[in-house]
N, C-alpha and C positions, 0 to 999 in steps of 0.2 A: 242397602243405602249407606253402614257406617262405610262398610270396603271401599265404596266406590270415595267416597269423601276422604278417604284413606290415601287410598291410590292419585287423587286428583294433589292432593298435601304433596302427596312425593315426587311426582311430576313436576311442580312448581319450585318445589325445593332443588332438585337436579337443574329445571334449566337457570335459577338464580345463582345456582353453582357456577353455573359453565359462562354465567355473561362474567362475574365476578374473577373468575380464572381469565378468562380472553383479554379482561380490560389490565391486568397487574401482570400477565406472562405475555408476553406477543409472540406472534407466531413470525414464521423466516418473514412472511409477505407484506409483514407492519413495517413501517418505517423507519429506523433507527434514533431519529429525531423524538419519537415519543421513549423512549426508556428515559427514566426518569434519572435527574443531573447527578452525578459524582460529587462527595463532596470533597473539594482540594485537599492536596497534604497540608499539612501545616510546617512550614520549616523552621525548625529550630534555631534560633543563633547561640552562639557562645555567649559565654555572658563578657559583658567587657573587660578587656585588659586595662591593670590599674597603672598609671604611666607611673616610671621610675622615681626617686625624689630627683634627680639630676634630667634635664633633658636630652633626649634620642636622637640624635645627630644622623640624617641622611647621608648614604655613602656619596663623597665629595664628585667624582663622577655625574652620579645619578643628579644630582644637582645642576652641575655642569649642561649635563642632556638635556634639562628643563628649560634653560635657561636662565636658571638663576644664578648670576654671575658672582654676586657679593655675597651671598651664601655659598657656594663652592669652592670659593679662595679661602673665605674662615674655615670651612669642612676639610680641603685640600691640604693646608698647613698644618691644621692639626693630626691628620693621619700621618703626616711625611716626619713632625716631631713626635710621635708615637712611636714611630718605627714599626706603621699597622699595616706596611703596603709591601708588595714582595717586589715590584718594577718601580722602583723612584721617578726614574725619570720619564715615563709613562704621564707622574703623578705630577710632574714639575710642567710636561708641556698643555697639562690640563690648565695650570695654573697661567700658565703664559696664554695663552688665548685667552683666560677669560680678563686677561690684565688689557689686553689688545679690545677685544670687544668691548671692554668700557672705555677705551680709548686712554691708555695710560701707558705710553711707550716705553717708558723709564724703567718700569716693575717689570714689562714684558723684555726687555732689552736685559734686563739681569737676571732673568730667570731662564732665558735662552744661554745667557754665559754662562750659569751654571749648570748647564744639563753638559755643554761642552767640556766644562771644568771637571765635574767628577761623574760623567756617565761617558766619557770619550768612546767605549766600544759600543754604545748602545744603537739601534739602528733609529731613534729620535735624535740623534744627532744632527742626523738628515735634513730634519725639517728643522732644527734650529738653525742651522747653518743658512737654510733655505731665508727661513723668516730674520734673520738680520741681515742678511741681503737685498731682502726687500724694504726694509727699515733704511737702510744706508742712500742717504741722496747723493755720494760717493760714486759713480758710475764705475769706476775703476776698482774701490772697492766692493762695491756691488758683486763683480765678472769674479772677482778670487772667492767670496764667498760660495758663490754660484759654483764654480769650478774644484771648489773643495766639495760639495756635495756630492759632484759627478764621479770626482777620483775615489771618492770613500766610501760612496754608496750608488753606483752607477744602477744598479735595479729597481732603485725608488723610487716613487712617484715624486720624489719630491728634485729624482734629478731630470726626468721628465716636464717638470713642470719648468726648471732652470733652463731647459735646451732652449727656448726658443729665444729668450732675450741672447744666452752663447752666439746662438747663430746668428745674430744680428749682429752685434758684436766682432763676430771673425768675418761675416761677407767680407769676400774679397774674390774678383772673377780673375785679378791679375797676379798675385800672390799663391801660388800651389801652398805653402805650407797652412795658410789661414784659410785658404779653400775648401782644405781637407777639413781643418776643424770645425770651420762653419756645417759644413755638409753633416759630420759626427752628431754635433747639437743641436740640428733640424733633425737629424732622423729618433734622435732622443726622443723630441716633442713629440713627432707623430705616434710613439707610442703609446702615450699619454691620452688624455681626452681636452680636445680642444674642440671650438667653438668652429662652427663650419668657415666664416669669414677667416679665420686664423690658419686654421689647417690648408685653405687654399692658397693662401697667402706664400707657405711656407712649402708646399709642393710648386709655386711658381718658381720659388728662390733659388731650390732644387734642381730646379730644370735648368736653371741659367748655372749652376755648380758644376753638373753633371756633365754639361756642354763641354766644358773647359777640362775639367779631371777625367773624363771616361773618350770622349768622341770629340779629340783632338792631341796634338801633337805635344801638349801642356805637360811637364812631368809630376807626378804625383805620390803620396808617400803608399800606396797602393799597386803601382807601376812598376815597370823596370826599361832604362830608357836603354836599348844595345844597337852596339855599334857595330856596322856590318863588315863582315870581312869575307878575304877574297875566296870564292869557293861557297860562300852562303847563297839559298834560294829561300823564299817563301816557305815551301814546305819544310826544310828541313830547321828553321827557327823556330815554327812554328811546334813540329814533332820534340825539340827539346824543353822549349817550355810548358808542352802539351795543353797548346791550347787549339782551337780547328780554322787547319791548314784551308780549307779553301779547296775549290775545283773547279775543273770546265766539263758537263757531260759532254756526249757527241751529238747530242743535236743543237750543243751551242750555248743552253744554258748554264750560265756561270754560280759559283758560290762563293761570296767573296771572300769570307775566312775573317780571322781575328784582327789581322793585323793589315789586312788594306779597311774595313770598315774602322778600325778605329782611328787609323793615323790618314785616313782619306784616299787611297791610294785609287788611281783609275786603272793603274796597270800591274803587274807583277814583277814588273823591273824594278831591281835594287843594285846597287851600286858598292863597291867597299869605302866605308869612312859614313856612309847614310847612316841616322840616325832612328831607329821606329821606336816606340812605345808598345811594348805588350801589359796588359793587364795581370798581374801577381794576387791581387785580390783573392779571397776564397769566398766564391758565389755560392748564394740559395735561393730558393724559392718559395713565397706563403700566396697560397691559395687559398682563398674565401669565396667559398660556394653561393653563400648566401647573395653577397655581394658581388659575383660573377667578376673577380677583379683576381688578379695577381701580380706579387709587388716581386721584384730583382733586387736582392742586395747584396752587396759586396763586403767583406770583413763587417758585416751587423749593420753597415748604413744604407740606408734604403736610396734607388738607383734610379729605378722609374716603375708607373703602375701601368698596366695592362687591361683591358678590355677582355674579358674571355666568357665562352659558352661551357655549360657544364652537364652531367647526364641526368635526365628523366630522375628526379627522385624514387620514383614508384620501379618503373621499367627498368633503367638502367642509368643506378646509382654511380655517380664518382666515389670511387672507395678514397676512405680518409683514413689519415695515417702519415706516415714518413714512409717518400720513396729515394730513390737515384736514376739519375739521369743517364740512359746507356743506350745504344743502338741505335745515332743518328745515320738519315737518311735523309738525302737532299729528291724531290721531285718523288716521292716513292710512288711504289704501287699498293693499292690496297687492297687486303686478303679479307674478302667478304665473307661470312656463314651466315650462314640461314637452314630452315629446314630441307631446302630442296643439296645442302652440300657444301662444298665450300671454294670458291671462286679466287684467283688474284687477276685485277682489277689492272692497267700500267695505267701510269700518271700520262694525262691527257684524254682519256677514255672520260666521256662527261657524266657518268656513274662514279669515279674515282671521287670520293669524298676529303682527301688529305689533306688535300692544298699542296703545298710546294715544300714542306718539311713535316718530317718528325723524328720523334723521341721518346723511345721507351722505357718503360720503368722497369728497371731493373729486376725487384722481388714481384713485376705480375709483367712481364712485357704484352698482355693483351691491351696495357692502357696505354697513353699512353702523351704527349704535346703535339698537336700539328695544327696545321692548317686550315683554310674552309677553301669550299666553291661557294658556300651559300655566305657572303661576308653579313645580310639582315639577319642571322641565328645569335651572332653573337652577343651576349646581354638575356639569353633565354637556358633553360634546363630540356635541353633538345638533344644532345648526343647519345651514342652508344655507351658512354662513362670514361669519356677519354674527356681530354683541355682542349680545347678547341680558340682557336687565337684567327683574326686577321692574318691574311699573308703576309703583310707587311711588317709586321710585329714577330710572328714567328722565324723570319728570314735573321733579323735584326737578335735573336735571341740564341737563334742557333748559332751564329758568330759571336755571341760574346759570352756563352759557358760552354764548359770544357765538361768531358762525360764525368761520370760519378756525382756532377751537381745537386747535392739534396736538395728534394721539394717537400715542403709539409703542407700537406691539406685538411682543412676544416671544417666542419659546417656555417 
């Protein structure tokens, strides 16, 4: 009897063991949620820093970024008579805005003279020059303001931002010399960042500049106006100044060349003592993929923009990069591959995908500017990785650059 009373003890004892164990260990198939809470770290802090006997003056800058304007002038001034700044005048055009932003022309208008006065090489120049121009209700002095910015610092934004009142300023459709300059100081702008009403504004102004300086008989400081003499033809004007001459194929279609499209010409007859205009410019091209657009500009001023298709990102990208302009082709045929080999294609076959021109790149001639048959692609990323343009744009393009034309393409 005592064993079994024994045995019954130890029994009980093992299974109070094992519920005791079960309930404080859990097994893989308890729930996460029952293990009992962590308790947090504790984070320490520093103990506090005891402020100075002299008060801690925030960097005048940093002030400025707040905006706290009349705090950054007292902070500003006294770093610049310290001599605790390494760009002064960095520190002077902090102080001039924040003179401006509380509305106090007077302090900002002498603190811009003074960046002029003793930081003359500094590139805040720029924007002082800028911001008393804008100060000046002098219109006349306003434009010299403005136009010192552009000659001293023509990479700034701040001569970008001057272009577009310039270009207002020089509009002139019957003046070649102010034509030119207006055109220079719009295309300034558009490099800049403007306002969509503005930008359109200033690409219409363009269009009526360009009318007059590019595609017409107007001379222009970009041009060169020659006088024909006896024994001159088309082509060979054209081969000197190397720009393209133009042709007739044999079944009739013509290519007008440089110089009947720009000076209007229906025919090929010229005469000795005539007068044409050929373009002297040095042409390039900026391609934006993103934007399916490409813009022509002549010596840096933008000419006109473009509509264009561009390749499959995924399938077949437009490679980006700097290329050249080489191995135009009027009406071509196009050399197709595919897996079944490789095909050339003549121009009229309605497979022939080129359109009516192209133009190959130099360092890849697989890509290359042409044409469409399908004119609803263009504004999509649908090509094999070539430019893809309207026939009517591409005709117009082929005639007014000459080979070697860089094109730079983007994303």
């Amino acid at each position: 009897m005592k064993k079994l009373t024994l045995f019954i003890m130890a029994v009980l004892l093992v299974m109070v063991g094992w519920l005791v164990y079960s309930y404080f260990w859990p097994t893989p198939d308890q729930p996460i949620e029952n293990l009992p809470e962590e308790t947090p770290l504790t984070v320490v802090e520093p103990p506090p820093v005891q402020p100075p006997l002299q008060k801690q003056k925030t960097d005048g800058t940093v002030l400025f970024e707040q905006g706290k304007y009349e705090d950054a002038i007292e902070q500003l001034q006294d770093e610049l008579s310290g001599r605790q700044v390494e760009d002064p005048a960095r520190h002077l055009s902090y102080l001039a805005v924040c003179y401006d932003r509380l509305n106090k022309p007077a302090q900002a208008l002498e603190t811009w003279d003074k960046i002029i006065t003793t930081n003359s090489a500094s590139p805040y120049c720029a924007q002082a020059y800028f911001e008393k121009g804008r100060f000046d209700k002098d219109r006349t002095k306003r434009i010299e303001f403005f136009e010192k910015v552009v000659a001293g610092f023509p990479e700034s934004s701040w001569a970008q931002a001057a272009g577009s009142e310039l270009g207002d300023y020089y509009f002139d459709l019957l003046d070649p010399e102010r034509a030119y300059k207006s055109r220079h100081f719009y295309s300034l702008a558009l490099r800049g960042k403007l306002a969509q009403k503005d930008e359109k504004r200033i690409k219409e102004s363009l269009s009526q500049l360009n009318q007059k300086l590019v595609f017409s008989t107007m001379p222009a400081p970009d041009s060169k106006i020659y006088v024909v003499k006896p024994g001159d033809t088309l082509w060979k004007i054209s081969r000197e100044f190397k720009v393209e001459a133009g042709s007739e194929d044999v079944n009739g279609k013509t290519v007008p060349g440089h110089i009947k499209r720009i000076n209007g010409l229906k025919t090929g007859n010229i005469f000795p003592g005539d007068k044409i205009k050929i373009i002297t410019g040095k042409s390039h091209l900026e391609v934006s993929k993103t934007n399916f657009t490409m813009k022509l500009y002549f010596n840096g001023d933008f000419i006109k923009e473009y509509s264009i298709a561009v390749g499959h990102p995924k399938e077949n990208p437009t490679p980006v990069g700097t290329f050249h302009i080489t191995g135009k082709t009027s009406y071509p045929p196009w050399t197709k591959r595919d897996e079944k080999g490789t095909e050339v294609i003549p121009y009229g076959d309605s497979r022939n995908v080129l359109g009516t021109r192209w133009m190959s790149f130099r360092e890849n001639p697989r890509f290359g500017i042409h044409g469409t048959t399908d004119p609803k692609s263009i504004g999509q990323a649908v090509t094999n990785g070539c430019v893809r343009m309207y026939n009517r744009d591409v005709e117009e393009l082929y005639d007014l650059i000459p080979e070697d034309t860089e094109i730079i393409i983007s994303d």
